[in-house]
Backbone as JSON, one array per atom type, in Angstrom:
{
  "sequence": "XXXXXXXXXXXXXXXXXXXXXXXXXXXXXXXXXXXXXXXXXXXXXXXXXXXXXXXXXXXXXXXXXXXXXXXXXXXXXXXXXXXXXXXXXXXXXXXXXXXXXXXXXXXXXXXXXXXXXXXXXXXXXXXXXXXXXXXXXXXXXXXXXXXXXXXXXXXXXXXXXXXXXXXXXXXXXXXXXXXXXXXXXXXXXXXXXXXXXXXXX",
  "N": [[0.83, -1.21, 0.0], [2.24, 1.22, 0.39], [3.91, 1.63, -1.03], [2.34, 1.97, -3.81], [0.73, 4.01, -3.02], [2.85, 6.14, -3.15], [3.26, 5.8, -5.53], [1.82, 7.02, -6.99], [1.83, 9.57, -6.0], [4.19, 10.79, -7.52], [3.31, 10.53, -9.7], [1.22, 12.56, -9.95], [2.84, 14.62, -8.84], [4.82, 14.95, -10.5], [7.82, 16.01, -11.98], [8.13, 17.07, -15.0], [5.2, 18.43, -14.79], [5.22, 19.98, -13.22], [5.66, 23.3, -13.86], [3.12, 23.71, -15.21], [1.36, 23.63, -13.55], [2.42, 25.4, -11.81], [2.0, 27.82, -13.16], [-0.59, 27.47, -13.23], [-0.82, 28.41, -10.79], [0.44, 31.25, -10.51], [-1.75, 32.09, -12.33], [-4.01, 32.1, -10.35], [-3.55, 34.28, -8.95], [-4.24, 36.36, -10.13], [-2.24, 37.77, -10.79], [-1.09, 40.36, -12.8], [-3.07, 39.08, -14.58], [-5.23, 40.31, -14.86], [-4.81, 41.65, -17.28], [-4.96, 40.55, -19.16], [-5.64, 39.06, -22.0], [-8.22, 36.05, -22.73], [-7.66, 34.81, -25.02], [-4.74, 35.29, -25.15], [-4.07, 34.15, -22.23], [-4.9, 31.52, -23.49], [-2.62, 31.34, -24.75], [-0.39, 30.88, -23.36], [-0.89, 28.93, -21.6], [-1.04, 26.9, -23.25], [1.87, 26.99, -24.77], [2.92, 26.61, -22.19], [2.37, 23.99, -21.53], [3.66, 22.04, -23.69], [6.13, 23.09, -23.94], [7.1, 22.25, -21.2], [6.31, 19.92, -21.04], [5.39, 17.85, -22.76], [7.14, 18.33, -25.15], [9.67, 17.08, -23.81], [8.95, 15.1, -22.6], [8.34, 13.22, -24.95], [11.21, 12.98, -25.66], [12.16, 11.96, -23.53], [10.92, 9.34, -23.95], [11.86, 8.74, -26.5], [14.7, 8.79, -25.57], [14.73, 6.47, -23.79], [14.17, 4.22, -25.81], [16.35, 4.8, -27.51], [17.87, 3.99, -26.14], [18.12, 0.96, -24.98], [19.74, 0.21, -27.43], [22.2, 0.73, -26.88], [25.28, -1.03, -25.46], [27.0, -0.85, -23.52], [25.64, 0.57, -20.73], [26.85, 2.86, -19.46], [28.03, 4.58, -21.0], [26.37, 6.36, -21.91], [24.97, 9.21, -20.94], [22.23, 9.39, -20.21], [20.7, 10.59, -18.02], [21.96, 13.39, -17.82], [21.25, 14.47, -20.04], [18.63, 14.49, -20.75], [17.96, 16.24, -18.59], [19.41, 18.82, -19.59], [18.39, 19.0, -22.63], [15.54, 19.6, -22.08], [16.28, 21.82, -20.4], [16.27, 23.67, -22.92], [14.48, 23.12, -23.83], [12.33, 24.42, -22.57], [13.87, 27.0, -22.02], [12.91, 27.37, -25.4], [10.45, 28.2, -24.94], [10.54, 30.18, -23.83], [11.46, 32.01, -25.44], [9.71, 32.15, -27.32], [7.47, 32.99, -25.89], [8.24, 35.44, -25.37], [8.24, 37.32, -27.38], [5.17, 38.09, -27.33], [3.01, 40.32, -26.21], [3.7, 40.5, -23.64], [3.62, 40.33, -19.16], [6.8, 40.09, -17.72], [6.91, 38.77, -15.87], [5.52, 36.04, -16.07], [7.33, 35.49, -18.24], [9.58, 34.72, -16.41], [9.24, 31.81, -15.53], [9.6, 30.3, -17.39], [12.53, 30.61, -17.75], [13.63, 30.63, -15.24], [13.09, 27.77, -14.72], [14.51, 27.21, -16.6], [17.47, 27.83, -15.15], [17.13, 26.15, -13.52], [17.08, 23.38, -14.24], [19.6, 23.58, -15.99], [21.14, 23.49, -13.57], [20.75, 21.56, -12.3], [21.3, 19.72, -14.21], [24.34, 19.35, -14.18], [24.95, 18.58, -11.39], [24.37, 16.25, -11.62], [26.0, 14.98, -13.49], [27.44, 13.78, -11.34], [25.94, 13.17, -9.34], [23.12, 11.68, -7.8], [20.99, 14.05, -7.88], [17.1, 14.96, -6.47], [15.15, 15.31, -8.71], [12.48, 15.4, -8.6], [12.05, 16.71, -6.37], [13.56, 18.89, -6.37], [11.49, 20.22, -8.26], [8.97, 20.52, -6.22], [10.5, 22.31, -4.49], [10.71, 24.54, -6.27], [7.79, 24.92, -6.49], [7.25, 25.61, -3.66], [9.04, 28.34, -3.7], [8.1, 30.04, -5.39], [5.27, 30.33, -4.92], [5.49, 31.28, -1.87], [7.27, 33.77, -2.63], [5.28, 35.69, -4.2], [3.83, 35.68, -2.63], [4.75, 37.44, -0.55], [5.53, 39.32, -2.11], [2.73, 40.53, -3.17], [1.95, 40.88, -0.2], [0.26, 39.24, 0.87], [-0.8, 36.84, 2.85], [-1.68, 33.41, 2.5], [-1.95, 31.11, 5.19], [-3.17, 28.21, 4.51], [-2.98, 27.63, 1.76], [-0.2, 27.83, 1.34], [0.52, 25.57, 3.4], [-0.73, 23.42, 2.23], [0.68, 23.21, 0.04], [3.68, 22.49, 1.4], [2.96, 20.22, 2.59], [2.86, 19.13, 0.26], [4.61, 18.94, -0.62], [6.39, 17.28, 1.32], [5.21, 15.14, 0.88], [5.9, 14.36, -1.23], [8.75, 14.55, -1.24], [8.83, 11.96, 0.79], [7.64, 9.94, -0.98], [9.28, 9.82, -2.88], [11.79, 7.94, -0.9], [10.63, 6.01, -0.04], [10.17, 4.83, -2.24], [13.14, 4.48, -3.16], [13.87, 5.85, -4.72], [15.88, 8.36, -4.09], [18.08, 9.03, -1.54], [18.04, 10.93, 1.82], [19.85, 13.49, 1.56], [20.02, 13.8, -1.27], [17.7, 14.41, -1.76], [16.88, 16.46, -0.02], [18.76, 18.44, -0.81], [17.65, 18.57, -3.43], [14.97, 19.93, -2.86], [15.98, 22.89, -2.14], [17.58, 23.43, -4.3], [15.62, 24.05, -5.91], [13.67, 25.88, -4.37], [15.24, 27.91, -3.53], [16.01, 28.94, -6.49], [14.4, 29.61, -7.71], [12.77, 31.07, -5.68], [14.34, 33.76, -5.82], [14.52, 34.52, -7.72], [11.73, 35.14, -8.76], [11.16, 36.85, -6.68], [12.72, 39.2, -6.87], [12.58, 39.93, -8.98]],
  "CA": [[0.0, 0.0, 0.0], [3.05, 2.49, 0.91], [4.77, 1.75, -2.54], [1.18, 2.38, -4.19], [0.59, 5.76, -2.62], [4.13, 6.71, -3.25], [3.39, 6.25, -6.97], [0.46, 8.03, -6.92], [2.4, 10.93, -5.03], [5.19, 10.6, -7.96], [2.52, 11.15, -10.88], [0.62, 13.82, -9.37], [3.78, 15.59, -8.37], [6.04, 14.63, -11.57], [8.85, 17.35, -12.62], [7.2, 17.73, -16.01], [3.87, 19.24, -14.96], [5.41, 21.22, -12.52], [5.83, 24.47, -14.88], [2.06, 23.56, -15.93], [1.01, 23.99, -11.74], [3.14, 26.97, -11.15], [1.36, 28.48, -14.27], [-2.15, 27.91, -12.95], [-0.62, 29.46, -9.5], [0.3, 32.78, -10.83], [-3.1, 32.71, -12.49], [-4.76, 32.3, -9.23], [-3.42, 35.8, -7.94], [-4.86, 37.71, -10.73], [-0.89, 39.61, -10.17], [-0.98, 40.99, -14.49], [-4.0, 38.32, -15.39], [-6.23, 41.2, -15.01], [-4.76, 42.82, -18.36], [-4.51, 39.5, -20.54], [-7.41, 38.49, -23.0], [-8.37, 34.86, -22.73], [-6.76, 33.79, -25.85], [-3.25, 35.29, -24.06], [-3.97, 33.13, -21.29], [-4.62, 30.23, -23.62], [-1.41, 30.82, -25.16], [0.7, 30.86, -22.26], [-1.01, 27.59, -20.78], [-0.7, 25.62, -24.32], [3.41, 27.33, -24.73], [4.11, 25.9, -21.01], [1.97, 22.2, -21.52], [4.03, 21.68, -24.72], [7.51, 22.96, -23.77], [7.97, 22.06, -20.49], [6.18, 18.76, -20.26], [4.99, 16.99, -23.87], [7.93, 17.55, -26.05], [10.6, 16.67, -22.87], [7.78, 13.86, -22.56], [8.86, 12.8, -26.3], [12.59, 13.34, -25.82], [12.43, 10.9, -22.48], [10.62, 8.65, -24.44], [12.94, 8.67, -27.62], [15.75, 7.76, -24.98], [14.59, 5.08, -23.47], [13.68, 3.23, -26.8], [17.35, 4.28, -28.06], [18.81, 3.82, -24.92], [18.19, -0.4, -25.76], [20.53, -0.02, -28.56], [23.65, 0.69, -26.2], [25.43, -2.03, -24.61], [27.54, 0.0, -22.32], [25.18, 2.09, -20.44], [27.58, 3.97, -18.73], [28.77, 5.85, -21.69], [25.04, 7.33, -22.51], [24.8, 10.13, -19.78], [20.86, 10.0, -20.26], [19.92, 11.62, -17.09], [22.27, 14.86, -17.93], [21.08, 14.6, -21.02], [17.56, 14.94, -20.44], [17.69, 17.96, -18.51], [20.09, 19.75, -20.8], [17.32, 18.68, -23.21], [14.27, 19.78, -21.23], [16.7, 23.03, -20.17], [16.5, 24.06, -24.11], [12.9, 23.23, -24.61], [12.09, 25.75, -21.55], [14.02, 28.41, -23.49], [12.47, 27.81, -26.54], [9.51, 28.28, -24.64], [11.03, 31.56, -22.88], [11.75, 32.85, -26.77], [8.39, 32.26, -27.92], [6.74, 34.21, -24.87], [9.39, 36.99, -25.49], [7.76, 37.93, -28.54], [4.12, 38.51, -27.08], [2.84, 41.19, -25.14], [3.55, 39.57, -21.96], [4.76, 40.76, -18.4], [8.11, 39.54, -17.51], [6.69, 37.81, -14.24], [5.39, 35.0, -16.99], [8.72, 34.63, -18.83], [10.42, 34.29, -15.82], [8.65, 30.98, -15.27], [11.07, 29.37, -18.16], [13.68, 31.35, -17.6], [13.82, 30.12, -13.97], [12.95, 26.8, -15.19], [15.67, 26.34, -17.79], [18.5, 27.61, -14.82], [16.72, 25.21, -12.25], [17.73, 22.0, -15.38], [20.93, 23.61, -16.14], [21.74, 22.91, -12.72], [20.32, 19.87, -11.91], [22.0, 18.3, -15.35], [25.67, 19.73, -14.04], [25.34, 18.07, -10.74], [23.75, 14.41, -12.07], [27.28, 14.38, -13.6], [28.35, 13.28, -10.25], [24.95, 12.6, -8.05], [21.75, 12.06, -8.47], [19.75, 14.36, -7.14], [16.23, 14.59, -7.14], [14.46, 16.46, -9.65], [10.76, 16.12, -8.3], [12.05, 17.52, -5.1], [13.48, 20.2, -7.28], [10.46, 20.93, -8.77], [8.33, 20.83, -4.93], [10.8, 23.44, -4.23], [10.56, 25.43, -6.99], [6.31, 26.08, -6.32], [7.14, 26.86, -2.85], [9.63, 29.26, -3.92], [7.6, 30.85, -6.19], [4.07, 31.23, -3.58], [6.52, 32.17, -0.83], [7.64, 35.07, -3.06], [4.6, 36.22, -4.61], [2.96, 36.2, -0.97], [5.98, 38.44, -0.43], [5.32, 40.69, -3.35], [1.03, 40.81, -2.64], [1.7, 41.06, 1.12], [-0.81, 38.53, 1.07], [-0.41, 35.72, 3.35], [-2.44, 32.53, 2.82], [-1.42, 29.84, 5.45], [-3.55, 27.19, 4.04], [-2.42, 27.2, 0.61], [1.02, 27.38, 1.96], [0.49, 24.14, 3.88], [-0.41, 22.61, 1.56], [2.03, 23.43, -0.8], [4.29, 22.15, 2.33], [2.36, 19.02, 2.66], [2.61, 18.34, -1.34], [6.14, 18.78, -0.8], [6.81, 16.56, 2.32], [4.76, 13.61, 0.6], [6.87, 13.91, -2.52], [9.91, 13.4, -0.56], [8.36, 10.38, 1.22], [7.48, 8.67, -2.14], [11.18, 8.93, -2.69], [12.4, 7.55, -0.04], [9.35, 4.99, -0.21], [10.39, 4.14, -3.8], [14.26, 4.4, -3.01], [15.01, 6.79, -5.61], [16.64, 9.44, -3.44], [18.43, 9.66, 0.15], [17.69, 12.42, 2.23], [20.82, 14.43, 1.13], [19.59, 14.04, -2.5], [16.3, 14.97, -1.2], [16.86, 17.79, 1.02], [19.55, 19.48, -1.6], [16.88, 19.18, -4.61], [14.26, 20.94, -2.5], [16.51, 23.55, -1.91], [18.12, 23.89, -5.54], [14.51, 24.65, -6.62], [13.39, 27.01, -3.96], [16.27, 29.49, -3.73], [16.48, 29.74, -7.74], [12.18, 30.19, -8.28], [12.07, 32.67, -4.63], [15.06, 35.04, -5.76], [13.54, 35.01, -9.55], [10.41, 35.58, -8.16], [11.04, 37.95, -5.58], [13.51, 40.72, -6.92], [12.31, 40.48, -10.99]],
  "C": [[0.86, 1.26, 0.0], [3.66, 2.88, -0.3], [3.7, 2.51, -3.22], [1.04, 4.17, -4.03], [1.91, 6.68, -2.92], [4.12, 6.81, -4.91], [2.77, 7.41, -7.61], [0.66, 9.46, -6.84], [3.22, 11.17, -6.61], [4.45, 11.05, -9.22], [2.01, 12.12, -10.72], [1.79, 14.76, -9.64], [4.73, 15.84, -9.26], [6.35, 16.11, -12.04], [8.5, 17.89, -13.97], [5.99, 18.2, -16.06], [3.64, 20.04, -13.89], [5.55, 22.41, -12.95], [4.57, 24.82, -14.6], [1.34, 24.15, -14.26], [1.69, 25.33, -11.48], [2.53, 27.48, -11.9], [0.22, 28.81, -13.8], [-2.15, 28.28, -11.63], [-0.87, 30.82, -9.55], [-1.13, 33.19, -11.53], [-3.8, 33.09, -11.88], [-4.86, 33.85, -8.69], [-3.39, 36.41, -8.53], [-3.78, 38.38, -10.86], [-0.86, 39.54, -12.32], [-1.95, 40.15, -14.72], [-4.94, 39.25, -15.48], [-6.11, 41.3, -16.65], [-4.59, 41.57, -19.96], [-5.79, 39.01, -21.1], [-7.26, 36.48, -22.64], [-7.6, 34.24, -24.1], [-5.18, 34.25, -25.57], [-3.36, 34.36, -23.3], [-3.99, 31.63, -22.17], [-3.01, 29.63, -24.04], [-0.34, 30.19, -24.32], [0.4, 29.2, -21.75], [-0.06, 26.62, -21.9], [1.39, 25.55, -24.7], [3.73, 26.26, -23.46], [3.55, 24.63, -21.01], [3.02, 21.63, -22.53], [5.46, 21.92, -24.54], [8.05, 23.14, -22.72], [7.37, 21.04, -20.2], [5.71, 17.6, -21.9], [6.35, 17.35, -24.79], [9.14, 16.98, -25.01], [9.78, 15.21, -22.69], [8.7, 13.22, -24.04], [10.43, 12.43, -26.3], [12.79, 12.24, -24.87], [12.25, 9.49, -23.15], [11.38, 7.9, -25.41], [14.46, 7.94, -27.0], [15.76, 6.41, -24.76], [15.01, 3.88, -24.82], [15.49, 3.49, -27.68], [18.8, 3.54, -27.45], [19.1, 1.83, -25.18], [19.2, -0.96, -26.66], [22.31, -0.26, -27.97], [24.49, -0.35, -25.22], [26.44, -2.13, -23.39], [27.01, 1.26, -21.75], [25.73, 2.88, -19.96], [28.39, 5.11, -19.78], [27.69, 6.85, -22.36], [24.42, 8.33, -21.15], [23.03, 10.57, -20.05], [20.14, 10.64, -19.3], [20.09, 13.46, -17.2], [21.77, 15.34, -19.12], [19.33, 15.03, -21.61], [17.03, 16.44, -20.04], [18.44, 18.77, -19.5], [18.91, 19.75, -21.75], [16.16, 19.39, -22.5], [14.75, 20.85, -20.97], [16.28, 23.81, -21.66], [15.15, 24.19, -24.48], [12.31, 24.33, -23.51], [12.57, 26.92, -22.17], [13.69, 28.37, -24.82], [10.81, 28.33, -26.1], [9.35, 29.72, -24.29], [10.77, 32.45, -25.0], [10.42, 32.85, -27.36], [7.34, 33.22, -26.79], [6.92, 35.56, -25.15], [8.66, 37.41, -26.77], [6.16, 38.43, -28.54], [4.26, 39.54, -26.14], [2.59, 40.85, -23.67], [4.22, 40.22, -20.59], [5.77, 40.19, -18.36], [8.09, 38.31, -16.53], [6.16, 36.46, -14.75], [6.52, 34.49, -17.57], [9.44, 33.85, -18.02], [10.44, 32.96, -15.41], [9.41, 29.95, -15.64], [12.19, 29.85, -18.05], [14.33, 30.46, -16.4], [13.47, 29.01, -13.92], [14.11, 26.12, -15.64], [16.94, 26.57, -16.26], [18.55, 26.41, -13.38], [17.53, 23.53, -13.06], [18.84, 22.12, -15.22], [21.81, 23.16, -15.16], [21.77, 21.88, -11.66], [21.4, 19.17, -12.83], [23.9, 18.57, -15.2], [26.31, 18.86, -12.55], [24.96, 16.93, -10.61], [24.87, 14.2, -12.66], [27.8, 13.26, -12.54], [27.59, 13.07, -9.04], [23.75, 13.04, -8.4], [20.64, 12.33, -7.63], [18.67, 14.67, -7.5], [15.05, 15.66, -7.63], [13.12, 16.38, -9.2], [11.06, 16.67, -7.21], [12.47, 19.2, -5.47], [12.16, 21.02, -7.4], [9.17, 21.37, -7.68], [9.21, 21.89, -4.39], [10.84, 25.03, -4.66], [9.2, 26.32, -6.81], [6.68, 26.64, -4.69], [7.97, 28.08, -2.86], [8.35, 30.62, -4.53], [5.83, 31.42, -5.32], [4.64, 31.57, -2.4], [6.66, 34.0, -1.48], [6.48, 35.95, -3.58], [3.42, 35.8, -3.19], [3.18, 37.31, -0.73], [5.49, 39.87, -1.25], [4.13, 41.29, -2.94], [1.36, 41.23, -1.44], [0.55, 40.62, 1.34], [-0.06, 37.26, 1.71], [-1.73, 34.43, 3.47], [-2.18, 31.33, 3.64], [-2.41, 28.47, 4.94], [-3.4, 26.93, 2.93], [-1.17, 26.97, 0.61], [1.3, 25.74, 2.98], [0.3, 23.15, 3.13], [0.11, 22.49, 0.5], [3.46, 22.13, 0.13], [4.27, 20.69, 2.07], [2.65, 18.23, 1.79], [4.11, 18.03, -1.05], [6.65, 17.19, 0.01], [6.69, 15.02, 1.57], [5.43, 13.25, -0.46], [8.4, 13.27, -2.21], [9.72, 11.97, 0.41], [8.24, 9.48, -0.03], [8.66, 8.76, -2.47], [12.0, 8.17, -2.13], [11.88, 5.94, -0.09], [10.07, 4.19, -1.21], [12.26, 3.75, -3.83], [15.29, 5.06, -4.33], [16.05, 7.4, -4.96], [16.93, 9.07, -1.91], [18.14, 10.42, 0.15], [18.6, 13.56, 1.96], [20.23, 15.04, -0.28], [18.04, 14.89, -2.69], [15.97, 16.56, -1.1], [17.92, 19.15, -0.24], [18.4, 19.69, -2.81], [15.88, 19.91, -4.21], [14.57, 22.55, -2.51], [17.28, 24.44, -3.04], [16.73, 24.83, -6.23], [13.93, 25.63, -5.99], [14.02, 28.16, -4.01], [15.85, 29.69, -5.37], [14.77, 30.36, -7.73], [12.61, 31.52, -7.48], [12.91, 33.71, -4.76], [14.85, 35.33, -7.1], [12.82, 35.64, -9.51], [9.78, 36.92, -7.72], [11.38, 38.87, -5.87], [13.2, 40.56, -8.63], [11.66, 41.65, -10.92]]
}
């Protein structure tokens, strides 16, 4: 049952539809949605479903199936290779925003996305830490800071922000992807970069 719920936790919570959740965050707080027409907003959703979770979706996929072909896996660095990958499709995502009439507090989304990859896929060289904890650090970065900004404080969306987090590092642990080092540092890679993006853009 513990494995079960830990998967459960692991799909819900997965690093590719974290973008897609932080997206329909900043919508929540109305902060520039006032001034955007509904087909702006669709763009922005369909831009961040498509290049930060369906073509990285494709690209994971594409590994695997060529990954088969290699008979020394240790010389196919497919984890760094992913994010580097998935870092690139976030800035193509960033470059296609950049050309609408958009605030900045939207770009920054991939922006602060792609340097959250870049430095995930620099330290999977040499340990593998864990990218959905990344990405549970990254939303509370980002409703931490735009609490900050509003001077709005919600503790119950903050808890459970908290909560989402806590249980994501349990299904790691659960599942035996990650130690708590790997854990505790990817929470931490993703909050600082989102809450000082966030906070002083």
């Amino acid at each position: 049952m513990e494995k079960i719920l830990a998967r459960i936790v692991q799909v819900l919570f997965h690093p590719l539809l974290i973008s897609t959740i932080g997206m329909l965050i900043l919508f929540r707080t109305n902060l520039y949605v006032a001034f955007m027409s509904v087909e702006i907003r669709q763009i922005v959703m369909l831009t961040t479903l498509v290049s930060t979770c369906f073509i990285p979706l494709v690209f994971i996929i594409s590994v695997g199936i060529i990954k088969k072909h290699f008979n020394d896996k240790g010389m196919f660095p497919e984890l760094t290779m992913i994010y580097i990958f998935t870092a690139i499709s976030y800035y193509l995502g960033y470059y296609f925003l950049s050309k609408m009439p958009l605030s900045g507090f939207f770009k920054a989304v991939f922006l602060a996305g792609t340097l959250v990859l870049i430095t995930l896929s620099l330290i999977s060289l040499r340990w593998n830490i864990s990218s959905h904890m990344a990405g549970m650090g990254a939303i509370a970065g980002v409703s931490i800071a735009i609490m900050l900004r509003l001077g709005v404080f919600n503790p119950f969306f903050l808890t459970a922000v908290l909560i989402a987090g806590g249980l994501t590092g349990f299904s790691q642990l659960a599942l035996e992807k990650n130690n708590p080092a790997q854990i505790f540092a990817g929470y931490m890679i993703g909050f600082g970069i989102l809450f000082l993006v966030f906070r002083y853009i």
